[in-house]
C-alpha positions in Angstrom: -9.1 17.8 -16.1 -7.3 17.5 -12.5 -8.4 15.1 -10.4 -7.9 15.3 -6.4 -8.7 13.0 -3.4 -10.5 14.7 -0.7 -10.0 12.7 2.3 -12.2 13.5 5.1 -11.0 11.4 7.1 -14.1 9.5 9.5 -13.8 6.8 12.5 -17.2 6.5 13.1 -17.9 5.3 16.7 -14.0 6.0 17.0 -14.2 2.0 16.7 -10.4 1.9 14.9 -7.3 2.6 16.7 -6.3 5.8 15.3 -3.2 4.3 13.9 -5.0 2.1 11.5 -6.9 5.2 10.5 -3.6 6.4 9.7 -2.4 3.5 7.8 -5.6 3.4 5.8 -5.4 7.2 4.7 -1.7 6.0 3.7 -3.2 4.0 1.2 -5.6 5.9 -0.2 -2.4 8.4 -0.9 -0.4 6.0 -2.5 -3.1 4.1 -4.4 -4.1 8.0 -6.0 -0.6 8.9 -6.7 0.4 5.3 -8.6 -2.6 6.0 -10.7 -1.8 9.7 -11.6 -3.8 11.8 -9.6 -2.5 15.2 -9.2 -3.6 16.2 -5.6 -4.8 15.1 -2.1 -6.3 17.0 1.0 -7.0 16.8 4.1 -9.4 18.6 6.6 -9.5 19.9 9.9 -12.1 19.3 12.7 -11.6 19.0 16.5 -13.3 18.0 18.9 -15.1 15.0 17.2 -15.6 12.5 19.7 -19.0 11.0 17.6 -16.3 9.9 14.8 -17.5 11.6 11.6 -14.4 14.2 11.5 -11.0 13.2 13.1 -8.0 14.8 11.9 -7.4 17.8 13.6 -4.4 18.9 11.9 -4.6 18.6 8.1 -1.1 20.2 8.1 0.7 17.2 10.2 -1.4 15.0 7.9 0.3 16.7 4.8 3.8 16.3 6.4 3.0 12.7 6.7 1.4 12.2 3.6 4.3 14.0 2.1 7.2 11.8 2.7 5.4 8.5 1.7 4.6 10.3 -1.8 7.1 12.0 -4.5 4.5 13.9 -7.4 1.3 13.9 -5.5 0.6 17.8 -4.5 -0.7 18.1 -1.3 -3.5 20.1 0.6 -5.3 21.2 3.2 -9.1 21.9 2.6 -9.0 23.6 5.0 -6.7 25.1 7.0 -9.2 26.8 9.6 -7.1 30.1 10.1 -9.3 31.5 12.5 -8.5 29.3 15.2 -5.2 29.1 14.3 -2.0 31.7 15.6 -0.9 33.3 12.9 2.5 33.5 13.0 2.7 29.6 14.3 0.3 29.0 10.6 2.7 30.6 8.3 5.8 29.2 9.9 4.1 25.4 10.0 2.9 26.0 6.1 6.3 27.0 5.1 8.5 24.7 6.5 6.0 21.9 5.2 6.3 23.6 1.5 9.8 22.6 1.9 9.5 19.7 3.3 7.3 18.3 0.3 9.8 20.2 -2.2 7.2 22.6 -3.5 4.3 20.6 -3.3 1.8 22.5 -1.1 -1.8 24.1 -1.8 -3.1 26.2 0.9 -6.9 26.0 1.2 -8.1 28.2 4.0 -11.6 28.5 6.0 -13.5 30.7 8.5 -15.3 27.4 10.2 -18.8 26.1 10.4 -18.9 24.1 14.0 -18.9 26.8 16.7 -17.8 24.1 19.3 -14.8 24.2 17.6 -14.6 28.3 17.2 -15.4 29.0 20.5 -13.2 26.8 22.3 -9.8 27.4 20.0 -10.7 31.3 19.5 -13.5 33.3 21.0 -12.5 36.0 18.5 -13.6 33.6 15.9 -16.8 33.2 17.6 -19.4 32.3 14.6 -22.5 33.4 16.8 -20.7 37.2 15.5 -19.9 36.4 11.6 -18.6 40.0 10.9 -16.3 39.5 13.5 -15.3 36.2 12.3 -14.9 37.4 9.5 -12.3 40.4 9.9 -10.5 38.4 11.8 -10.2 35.8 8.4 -9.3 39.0 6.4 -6.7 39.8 8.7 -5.1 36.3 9.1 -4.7 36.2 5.8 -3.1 39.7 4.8 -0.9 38.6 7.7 0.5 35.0 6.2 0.7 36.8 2.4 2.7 39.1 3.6 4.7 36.9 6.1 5.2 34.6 2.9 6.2 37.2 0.7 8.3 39.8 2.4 11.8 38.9 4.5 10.4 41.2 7.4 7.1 41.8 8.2 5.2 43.8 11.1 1.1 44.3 11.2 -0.8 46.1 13.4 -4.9 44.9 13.6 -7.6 44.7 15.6 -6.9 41.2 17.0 -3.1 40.7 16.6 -0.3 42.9 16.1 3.2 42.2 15.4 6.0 42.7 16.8 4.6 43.3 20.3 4.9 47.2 21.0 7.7 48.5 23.1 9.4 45.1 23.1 13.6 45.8 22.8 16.3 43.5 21.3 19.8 44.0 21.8 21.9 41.3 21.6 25.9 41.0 20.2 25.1 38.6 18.0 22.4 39.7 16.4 23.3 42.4 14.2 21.5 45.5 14.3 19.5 46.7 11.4 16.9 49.9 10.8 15.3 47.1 8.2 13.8 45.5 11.6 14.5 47.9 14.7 14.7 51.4 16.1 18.3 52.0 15.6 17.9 54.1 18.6 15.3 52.9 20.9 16.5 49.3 20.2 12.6 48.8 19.9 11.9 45.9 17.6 9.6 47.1 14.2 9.5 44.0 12.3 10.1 40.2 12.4 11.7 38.0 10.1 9.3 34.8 9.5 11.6 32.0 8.8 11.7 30.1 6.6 9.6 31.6 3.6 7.8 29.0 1.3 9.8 27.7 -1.3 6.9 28.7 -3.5 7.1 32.1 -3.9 5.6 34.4 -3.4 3.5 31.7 -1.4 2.1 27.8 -2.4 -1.7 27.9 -4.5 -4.1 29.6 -2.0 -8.2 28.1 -1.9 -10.6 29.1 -0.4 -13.4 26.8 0.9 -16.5 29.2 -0.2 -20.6 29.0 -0.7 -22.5 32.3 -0.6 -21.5 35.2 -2.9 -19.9 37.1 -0.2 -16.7 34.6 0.1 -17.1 33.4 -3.5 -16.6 37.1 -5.0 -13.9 37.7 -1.8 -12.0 34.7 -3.0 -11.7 35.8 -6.5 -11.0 39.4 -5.8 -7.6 38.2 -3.0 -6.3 36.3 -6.1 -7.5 33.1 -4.2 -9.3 29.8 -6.1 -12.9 28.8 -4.4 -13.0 25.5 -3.2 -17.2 24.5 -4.0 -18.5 20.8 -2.3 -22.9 20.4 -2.5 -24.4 22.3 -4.9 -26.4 20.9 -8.1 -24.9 21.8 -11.2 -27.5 24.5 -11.8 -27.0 26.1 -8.9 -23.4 25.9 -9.1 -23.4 27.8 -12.8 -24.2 31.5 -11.1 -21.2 30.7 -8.5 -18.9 30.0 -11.1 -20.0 32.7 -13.4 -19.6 35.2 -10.1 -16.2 33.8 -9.6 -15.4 34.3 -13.0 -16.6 38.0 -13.3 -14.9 38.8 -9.7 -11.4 37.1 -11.1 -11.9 38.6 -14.6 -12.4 42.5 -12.8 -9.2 41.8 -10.2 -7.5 40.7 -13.1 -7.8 42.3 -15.9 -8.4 40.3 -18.2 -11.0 37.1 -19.3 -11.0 34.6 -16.9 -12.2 31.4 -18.3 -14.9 29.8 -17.6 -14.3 27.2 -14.5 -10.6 28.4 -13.9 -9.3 29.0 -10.1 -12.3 26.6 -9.5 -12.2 23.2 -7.8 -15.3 21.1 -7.0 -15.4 18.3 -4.2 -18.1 15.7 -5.2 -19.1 12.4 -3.4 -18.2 9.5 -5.2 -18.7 5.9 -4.9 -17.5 3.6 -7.8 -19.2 0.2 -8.4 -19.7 -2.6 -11.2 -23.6 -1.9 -10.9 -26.0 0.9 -9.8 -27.3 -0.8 -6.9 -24.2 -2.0 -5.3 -22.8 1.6 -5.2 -25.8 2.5 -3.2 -25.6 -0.4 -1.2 -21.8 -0.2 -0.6 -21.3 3.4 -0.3 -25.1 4.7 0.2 -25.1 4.9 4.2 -22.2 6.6 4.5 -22.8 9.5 2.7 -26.1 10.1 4.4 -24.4 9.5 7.7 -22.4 11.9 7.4 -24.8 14.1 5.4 -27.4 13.8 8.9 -24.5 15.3 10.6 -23.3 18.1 8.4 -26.9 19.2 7.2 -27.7 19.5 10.8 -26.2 23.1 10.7 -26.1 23.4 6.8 -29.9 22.4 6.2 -30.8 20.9 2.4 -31.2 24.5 0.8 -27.4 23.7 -0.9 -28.6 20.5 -2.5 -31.6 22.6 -4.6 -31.7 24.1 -7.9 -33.0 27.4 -8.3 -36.1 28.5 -8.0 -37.1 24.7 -6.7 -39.5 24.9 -3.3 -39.2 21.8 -0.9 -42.3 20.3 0.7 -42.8 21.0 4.2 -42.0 18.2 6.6 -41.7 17.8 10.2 -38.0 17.9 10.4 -35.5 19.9 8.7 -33.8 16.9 7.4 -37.0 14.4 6.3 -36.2 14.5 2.8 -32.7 13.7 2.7 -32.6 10.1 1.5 -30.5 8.5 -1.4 -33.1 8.5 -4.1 -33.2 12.3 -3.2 -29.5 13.4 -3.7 -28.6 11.0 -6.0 -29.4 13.1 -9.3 -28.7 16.2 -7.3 -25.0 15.8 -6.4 -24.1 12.2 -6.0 -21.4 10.5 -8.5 -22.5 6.8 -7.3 -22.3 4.5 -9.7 -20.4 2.5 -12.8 -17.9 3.7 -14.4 -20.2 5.0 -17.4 -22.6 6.7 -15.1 -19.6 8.5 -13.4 -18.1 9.4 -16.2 -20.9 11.2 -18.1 -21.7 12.8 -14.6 -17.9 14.7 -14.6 -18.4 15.0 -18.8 -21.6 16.9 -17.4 -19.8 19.3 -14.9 -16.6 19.7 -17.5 -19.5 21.0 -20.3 -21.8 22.9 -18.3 -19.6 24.7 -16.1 -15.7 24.6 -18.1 -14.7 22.8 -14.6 -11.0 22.1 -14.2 -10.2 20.5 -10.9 -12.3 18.0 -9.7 -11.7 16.5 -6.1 -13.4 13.2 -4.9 -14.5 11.6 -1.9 -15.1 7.8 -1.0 -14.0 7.3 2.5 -17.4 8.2 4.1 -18.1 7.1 8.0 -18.5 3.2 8.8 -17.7 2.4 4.7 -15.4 -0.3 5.3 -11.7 0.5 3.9 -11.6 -2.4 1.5 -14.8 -1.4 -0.2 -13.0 1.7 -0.5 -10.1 0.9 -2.0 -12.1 -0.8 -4.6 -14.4 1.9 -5.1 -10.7 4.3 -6.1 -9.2 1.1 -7.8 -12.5 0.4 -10.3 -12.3 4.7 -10.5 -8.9 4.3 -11.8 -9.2 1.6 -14.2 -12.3 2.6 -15.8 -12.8 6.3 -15.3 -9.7 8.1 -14.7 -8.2 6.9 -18.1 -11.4 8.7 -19.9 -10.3 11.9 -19.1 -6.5 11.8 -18.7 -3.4 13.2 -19.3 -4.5 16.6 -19.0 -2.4 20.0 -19.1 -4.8 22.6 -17.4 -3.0 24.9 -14.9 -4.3 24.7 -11.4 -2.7 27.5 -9.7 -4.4 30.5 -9.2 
C-alpha cells in the first residue's frame, strides 16, 4: 500500500500567527517524507475566518512544501477549478511540476461552500449544479489539452480562447499558420508555457461521492479521491469505479486501483487516550462540515437513522468511531487499513491527524507512534499510483 498525508490545514479561532501554522505543516512534511511516505496534499478553502479551513492556495502550499522535501510527491486535494482562471491554473500547475522535478498530483474539485463559489465565480454558483458542473467539464478539457498540446485554442460556453478578433503582429515574433491567420493576423491559438514536465500532464484525482462524479472520474481517465463513507458503503463506489475504468479502458481494472481513500486517524498507546487526545477535533470539524453534508455519508446501506431534533444529534464519538474513525493503537489501526486493503483491494490510503484546536505536539506524536508501529506493517510497497 501507499500511504499519503492529508493536511487540512485548521487554526481554529485563527489563535496562531499564520506563520507558525506554516512552520507546523513544515513538519508534518518532513516528519512523513523521513519515514517513507509517498505523498502529501493540501486543500483549498477561502474565506474561513472561524479557523477550521485556512489555506487558500493548496498550490503555493505545494511550492513550499516542495523545496523543503526531495521524494515526497506532492498534491492538491483539491484544486477547486471552478473558481479558478483557467489559463492562470494550468500555467501555476505546470511551472510547479517543474519546480518539484516531476513530483505533482493534480486533484481537482467542483466545491461544496457556496460562500466560496459565489464570491470567486458566479458561474460556479452551486445553488445551479448543472451549471457548476459544465463549467468543471470544461475547465478540465481546457488544462488537458493546454498540458498536452504546444498550442491550444477552445471555444465554450464560459471561456474561450484566444479572444476573437484579437491581432498579433510583432517583428519579433515569428509568424506561423500553427497559431494565426496568416492573413488576417488574427490570433487562433495560444501557446501555454511551460507544459508539465510530466507529460502528457501530472496524476489527475478527482475528489468524488455520488455516482455521477465517481463514474465521470473513471470514464476522463481520472483516479477518485473518497474521504467518509463506511466500508460497506464504500464497496458499490469502488466497484462503480472499477466497471466505469474497466469500460473506458478496455481492459480489467483491478479492484481498488485509481482509488485513494482519506481516513481520520489519530494514533495512541491506548484506546482512550486517542479519543481523548484526538476525539474533539474530529467532531469539531465534523459539526462544521456535516452542517451542509448531513450524516447520510457516515451510514451503511440500507441502515435508517432515528429521528432527532437536529440534523446533527447523533454525531458523537462512540457513533463514528466503528463507522470511519482509525483512532486508536497501533494494533487497532492496523487491522482497520488490513480491513479496507481486503474488503475493497485499496491501494492508496491518505491520513489525517491535524484536526482543529489538536495541539501540534500531540500530533506529531500521533504520525511518529504511526510510523514506528504501523507504517512498518505494511511497507515497502510497489503498487502504481498513477492513473
Amino acid at each position: 500500500m501507499r500511504f499519503g498525508y492529508f493536511s487540512n490545514t485548521a487554526n481554529l479561532g485563527l489563535k496562531k500567527p499564520f506563520t507558525q501554522i506554516l512552520d507546523e505543516t513544515r513538519k508534518i512534511a518532513t516528519c512523513v517524507e523521513d519515514a517513507g511516505w509517498e505523498s502529501i496534499w493540501f486543500t483549498e478553502h477561502h474565506f474561513g475566518h472561524e479557523g477550521y479551513e485556512v489555506c487558500p492556495n493548496p498550490i503555493m502550499m505545494s511550492a513550499d512544501i516542495a523545496a523543503r522535501t526531495t521524494t515526497l510527491r506532492i498534491g492538491q486535494a483539491a484544486n477547486i477549478v471552478t473558481y479558478w482562471n483557467p489559463v492562470r491554473l494550468a500555467e501555476d500547475i505546470a511551472m510547479l511540476d517543474h519546480m518539484s522535478n516531476g513530483r505533482i498530483e493534480v486533484g481537482v474539485g467542483r466545491g461544496i461552500y457556496g460562500r466560496e463559489a459565489i464570491h470567486l465565480n458566479k458561474d460556479a454558483d452551486l445553488n445551479d449544479q448543472a451549471q457548476n458542473f459544465r463549467l468543471f467539464e470544461q475547465t478540465m478539457a481546457f488544462l488537458k489539452k493546454s498540458w498536452s498540446q504546444e498550442f491550444v485554442d477552445h471555444d465554450g460556453e464560459f471561456f474561450t480562447y484566444p479572444e476573437p478578433g484579437f491581432t498579433w503582429n510583432h517583428a519579433e515574433s515569428p509568424k506561423s499558420a500553427i497559431f494565426m491567420n496568416m492573413e488576417t493576423n488574427e490570433l487562433e491559438k495560444l501557446a501555454i508555457v511551460p507544459r508539465p514536465l510530466q507529460q502528457p500532464h501530472p496524476p489527475l484525482w478527482q475528489v468524488v461521492d455520488g455516482p455521477g462524479s465517481i463514474q465521470w472520474a473513471a470514464e476522463n481517465g481520472l483516479g477518485a479521491m473518497m474521504w467518509i463513507p463506511t466500508v460497506e458503503s464504500l464497496k458499490w463506489r469502488f466497484e462503480m469505479y472499477r466497471e466505469k475504468a474497466s469500460e473506458a479502458q478496455g481492459k480489467d481494472v483491478p479492484l481498488g486501483e485509481g482509488v485513494a481513500l482519506v481516513r481520520d486517524m489519530f494514533c495512541a498507546e491506548t484506546m482512550e487516550d486517542a479519543k481523548i487526545d484526538g476525539g474533539e477535533g474530529i467532531l469539531s470539524y465534523l459539526r462544521w462540515v456535516c452542517h451542509f453534508r448531513g450524516l447520510g455519508n457516515h451510514m451503511d446501506p440500507g441502515e435508517e437513522l432515528p429521528e432527532t431534533p437536529g440534523k446533527l444529534d447523533l454525531l458523537s464519538y462512540d457513533w463514528l468511531h466503528p463507522r470511519n474513525l482509525l483512532f486508536g493503537t497501533p494494533d487497532y489501526i492496523a487491522e482497520r487499513i488490513e480491513e479496507l486493503r481486503d474488503e475493497l483491494g485499496l491501494e492508496t490510503l491518505l491520513l489525517w491527524s491535524n484536526f482543529p484546536g489538536v495541539p501540534h505536539d500531540k500530533v506529531m506524536r500521533s504520525i511518529q507512534l504511526f510510523n514506528e508501529e504501523v507504517l512498518p506493517r505494511f511497507q515497502p510497497g510497489t503498487v502504481k499510483l498513477a492513473v
